[in-house]
TORDOVO-325957 format. One line per field, with one value per residue (C-alpha): x, y, z; residue number from 0; residue in three letters. Coordinates in Angstrom, 1 decimal, always signed. Example, Ala and Ser with C-alpha at 12.3 -4.5 7.8 and 13.67 -1.06 7.14 Angstrom:
BEGIN
east	(+12.3_+13.7)
north	(-4.5_-1.1)
up	(+7.8_+7.1)
num	(0_1)
residu	(ALA_SER)
END
This chain:
BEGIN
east	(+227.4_+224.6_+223.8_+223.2_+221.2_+222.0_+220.7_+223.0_+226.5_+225.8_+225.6_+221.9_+219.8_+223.1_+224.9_+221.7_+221.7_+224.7_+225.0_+221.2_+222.5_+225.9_+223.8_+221.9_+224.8_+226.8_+223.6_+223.1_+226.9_+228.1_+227.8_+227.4_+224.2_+222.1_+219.6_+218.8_+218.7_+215.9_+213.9_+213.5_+212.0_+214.4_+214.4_+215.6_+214.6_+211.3_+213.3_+216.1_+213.7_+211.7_+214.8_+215.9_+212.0_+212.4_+216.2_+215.6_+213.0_+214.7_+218.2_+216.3_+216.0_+212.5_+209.7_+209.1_+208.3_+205.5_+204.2_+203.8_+203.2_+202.1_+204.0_+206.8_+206.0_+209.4_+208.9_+204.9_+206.2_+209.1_+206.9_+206.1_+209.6_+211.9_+214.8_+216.8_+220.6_+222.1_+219.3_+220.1_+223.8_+223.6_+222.1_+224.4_+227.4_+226.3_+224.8_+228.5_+230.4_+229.0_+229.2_+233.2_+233.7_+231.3_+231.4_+234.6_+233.6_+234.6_+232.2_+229.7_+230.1_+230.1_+226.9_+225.7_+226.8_+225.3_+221.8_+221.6_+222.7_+219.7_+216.9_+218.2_+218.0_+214.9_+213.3_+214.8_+211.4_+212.7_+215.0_+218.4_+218.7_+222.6)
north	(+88.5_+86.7_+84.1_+86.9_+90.0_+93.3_+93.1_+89.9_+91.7_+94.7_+92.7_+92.3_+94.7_+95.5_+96.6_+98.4_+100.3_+101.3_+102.4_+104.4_+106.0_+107.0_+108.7_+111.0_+111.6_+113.0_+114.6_+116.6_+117.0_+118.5_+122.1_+121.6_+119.6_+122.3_+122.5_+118.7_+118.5_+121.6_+119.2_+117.0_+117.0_+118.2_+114.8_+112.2_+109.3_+108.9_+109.2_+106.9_+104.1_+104.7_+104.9_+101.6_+99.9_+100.6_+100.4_+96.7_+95.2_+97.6_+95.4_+92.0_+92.1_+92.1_+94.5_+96.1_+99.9_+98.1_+96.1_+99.4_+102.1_+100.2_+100.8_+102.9_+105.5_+107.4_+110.3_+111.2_+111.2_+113.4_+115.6_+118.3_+119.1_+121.0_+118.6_+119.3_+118.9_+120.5_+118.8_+115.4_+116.0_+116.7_+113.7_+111.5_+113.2_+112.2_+108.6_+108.1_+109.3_+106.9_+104.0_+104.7_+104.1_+101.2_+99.1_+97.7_+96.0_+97.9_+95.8_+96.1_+99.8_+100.9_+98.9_+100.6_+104.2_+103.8_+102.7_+105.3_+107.8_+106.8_+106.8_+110.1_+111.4_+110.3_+112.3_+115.5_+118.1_+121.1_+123.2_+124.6_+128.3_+129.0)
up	(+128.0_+125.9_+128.6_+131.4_+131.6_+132.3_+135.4_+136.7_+135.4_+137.0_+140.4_+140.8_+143.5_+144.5_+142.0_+140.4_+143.1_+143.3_+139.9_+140.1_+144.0_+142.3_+139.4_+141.7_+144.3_+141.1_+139.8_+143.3_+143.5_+140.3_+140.3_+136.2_+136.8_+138.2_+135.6_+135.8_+139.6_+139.9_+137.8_+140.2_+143.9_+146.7_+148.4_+145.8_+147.3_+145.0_+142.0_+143.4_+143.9_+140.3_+138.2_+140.3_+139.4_+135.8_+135.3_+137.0_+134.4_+131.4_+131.8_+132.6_+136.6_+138.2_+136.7_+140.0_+137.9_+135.7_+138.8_+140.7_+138.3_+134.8_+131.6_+131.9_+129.1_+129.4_+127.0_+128.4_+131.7_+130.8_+129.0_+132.1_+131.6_+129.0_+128.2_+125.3_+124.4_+127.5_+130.1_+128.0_+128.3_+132.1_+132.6_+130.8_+132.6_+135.3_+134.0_+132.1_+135.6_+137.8_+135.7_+134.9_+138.8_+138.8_+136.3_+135.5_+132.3_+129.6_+127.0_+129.6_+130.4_+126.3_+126.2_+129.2_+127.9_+124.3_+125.9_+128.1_+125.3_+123.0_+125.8_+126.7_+123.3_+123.0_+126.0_+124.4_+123.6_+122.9_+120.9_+123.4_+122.3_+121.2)
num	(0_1_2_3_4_5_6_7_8_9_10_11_12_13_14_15_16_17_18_19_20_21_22_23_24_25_26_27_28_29_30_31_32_33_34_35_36_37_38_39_40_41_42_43_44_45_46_47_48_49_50_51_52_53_54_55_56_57_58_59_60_61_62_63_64_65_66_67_68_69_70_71_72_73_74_75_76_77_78_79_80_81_82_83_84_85_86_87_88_89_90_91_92_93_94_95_96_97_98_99_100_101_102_103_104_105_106_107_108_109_110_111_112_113_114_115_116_117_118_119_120_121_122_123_124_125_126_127_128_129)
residu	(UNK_UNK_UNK_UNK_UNK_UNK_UNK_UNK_UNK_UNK_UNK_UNK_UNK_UNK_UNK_UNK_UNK_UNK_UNK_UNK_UNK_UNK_UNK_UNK_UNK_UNK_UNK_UNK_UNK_UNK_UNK_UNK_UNK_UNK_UNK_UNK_UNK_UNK_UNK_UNK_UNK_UNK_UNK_UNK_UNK_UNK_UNK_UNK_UNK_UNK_UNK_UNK_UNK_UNK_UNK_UNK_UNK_UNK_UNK_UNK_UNK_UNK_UNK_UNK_UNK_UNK_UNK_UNK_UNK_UNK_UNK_UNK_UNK_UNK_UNK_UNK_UNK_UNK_UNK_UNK_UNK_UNK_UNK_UNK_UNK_UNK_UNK_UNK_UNK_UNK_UNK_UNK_UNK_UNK_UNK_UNK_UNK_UNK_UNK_UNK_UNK_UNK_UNK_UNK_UNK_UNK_UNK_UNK_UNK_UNK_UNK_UNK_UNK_UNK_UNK_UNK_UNK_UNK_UNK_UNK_UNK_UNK_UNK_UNK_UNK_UNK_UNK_UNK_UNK_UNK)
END
């Protein structure tokens, strides 16, 4: 796994995509992901391809999100929106679901999972009432 990015084991374009369609299919799917999916425009096809753009230069691939957009600055652009423990763990059900059927690797898939889990607790910006 040291020799290759990210980007190569999860299959390249391919398998990116796979992984980033499978996330929103779940995420427009799963009853338990409502409060997620209303955050995001009723066509998913934008965010499909700028999750793709950034995921792809985040795990070593191509930097298509910087060449289009410029730096990335996850938590500013999340900022518009309320995300705290129960957004953040909607997002990662969804993020954990669809890399348990796609990635086979369970090294891989850990690594994936625990990467994910810290960028996603990082976007959190307020407190969840009990």
């Amino acid at each position: 796994m040291a020799d290759e990015t990210i980007y190569v084991l999860l299959g390249g374009e391919t398998g990116l995509r796979a992984l980033v369609d499978r996330f929103y299919d779940l995420m427009a799917e799963l009853p338990e992901t409502r409060e997620i999916l209303e955050m995001h425009p009723a066509d998913l096809a934008v965010s499909r391809d700028k999750l793709f753009k950034f995921l792809s230069g985040f795990f070593g691939g191509p930097s298509l999100y910087i060449q289009e957009y410029g730096h990335p600055m996850l938590r500013a652009r999340h900022m518009p929106f309320a995300i705290g423990d129960h957004a953040r763990d909607q997002w990662m059900l969804c993020m954990n679901q669809a890399i348990d059927e796609l990635v086979p690797d369970k090294l891989l898939a850990d690594h994936l999972k625990a990467s994910f889990r810290r960028t996603a607790d990082h976007m959190r910006n307020k407190q969840d009432l009990a």
